[in-house]
C-alpha angles and dihedrals in degrees: 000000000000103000112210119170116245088227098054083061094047083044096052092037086057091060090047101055084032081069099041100049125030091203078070103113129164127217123199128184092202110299105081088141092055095043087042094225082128085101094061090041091058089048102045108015096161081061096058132074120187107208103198119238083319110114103158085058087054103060089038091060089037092064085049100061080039093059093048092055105275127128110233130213105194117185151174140110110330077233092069107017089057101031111031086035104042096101085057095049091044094054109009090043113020115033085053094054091235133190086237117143114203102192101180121192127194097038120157128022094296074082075091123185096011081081138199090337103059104038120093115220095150105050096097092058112041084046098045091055088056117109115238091009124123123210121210121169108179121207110221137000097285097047089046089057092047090045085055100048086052093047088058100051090041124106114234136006121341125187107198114182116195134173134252101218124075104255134195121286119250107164137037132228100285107046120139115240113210113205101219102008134098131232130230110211104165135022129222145147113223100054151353121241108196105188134168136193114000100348095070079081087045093051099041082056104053079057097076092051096049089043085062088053099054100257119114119212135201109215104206112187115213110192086156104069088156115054085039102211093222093185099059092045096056081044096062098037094052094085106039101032091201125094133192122175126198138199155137093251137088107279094226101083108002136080095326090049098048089047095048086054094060103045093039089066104025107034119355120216140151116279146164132208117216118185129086107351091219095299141133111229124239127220119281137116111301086254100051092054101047084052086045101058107034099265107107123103089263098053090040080055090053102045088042087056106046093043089057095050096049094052109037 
């Protein structure tokens, strides 16, 4: 499959509605070559600020431009912008209700050799339980650029994560992004599979093993973890009555949480979470550390299967 990086199409988004409205402005804490806002930074430099390691100075200012009218792109690693930051976007963003966009790259452990330090498995949850904030975690490079074109005509905080590595492409150019709604990519009858971020790949391709096995899995991709689109989620769950969700992301908090939370209330069925089992990564490829700890095609496979067996 063609492979593009979720933060070359944030990059390239930000230089078109940079074009198109002039209250566009970018925010970097030091790592505009990472981000890749460096692109936004060459064409309208007088439009980026780079704040210096500081990001708690960066969302801070960024409410602020928020407050005289501007539309802020505020980036750096999930791990910082979510975790060093989070008191600002609690009070300077959040409990003001302000137009501020946090567009985070290198989340999860496909972050690869930086290590533990430097992999955010905890950014879904400390943002989803965020009044006023919406979460997006788009699942490949076109549904990253439409995610970012929504999140600049939208009205209030946005938290978009996004991966450093390139990953596999899902979609095409002119794909529809739906702001609170899931996506069924794939039907099935055994199980749903409810997946976010890189492990939608993951997840479509655990299918074709099962499918060799005799079980047949729906894929769901939920790029809105925050609004949760309840309805969608009973809906793909009424025919299979068994739910697995999948992510790159500690268990405890994140999509399986969110998910949990729904049916629990509104349709309870068995389900599993797969994703980081309350651990911190380690340094490795991208590759090595999805096999490692459980979260490849193949392991999805295993734990699917398994799951199904044990329940039908």
């Amino acid at each position: 499959m063609e492979k593009k990086a979720m933060r070359e199409g944030y990059g390239e988004t930000l230089v078109k509605l940079g074009k198109e409205n002039k209250n566009i402005v970018v925010l970097d804490a030091d790592l505009s070559g990472s981000t890749k806002t460096i692109m936004f930074a060459k064409e309208f430099p007088e439009r980026f600020f780079n704040m210096g390691i500081a990001e708690q100075d960066m969302i801070a200012t960024a409410a602020g431009l928020a407050t005289v009218g501007k539309i802020p792109f505020a980036s750096s690693f999930a791990m910082f912008a979510s975790g060093r930051a989070w008191e600002m976007v609690r009070q300077a963003v959040c409990l003001g209700n302000k137009n501020v966009k946090i567009c985070a790259t290198h989340g999860g452990i496909t972050v690869g050799e930086d290590g533990a330090t430097h992999q955010a498995l905890e950014d879904i949850a400390v943002m989803r339980v965020l009044p006023h904030m919406s979460v997006i975690v788009p699942a490949d490079y076109y549904e990253a650029q439409k995610a970012v074109e929504f999140a600049a005509q939208y009205k209030g905080p946005v938290y978009i994560r996004m991966t450093r590595s390139s990953t596999p492409v899902i979609f095409g150019k002119d794909y529809v992004f739906e702001y609170g709604k899931v996506k069924v990519l794939r039907e099935g009858n055994d199980i749903t599979v409810f997946s976010c971020g890189v492990m939608v790949a993951e997840s479509l391709k655990a299918t074709k093993i099962l499918e060799e096995k005799g079980i047949s899995v729906k894929v769901v991709n939920v790029s809105t973890i925050k609004p949760i689109d309840v309805e969608g989620i009973i809906k793909a769950v009424k025919d299979t009555k068994l739910a697995i969700t999948v992510e790159e992301h500690n268990v405890i908090g994140g999509l399986g949480g969110a998910i949990s939370e729904v049916l629990s209330e509104h349709f309870p069925v068995k389900i599993k979470r797969i994703g980081m089992e309350d651990k911190f990564g380690r340094s490795g490829k991208a590759g090595d550390l999805l096999k490692y700890f459980g979260l490849d095609s193949e392991s999805i496979a295993e734990k699917v299967e398994e799951f199904v067996s044990k329940n039908r």
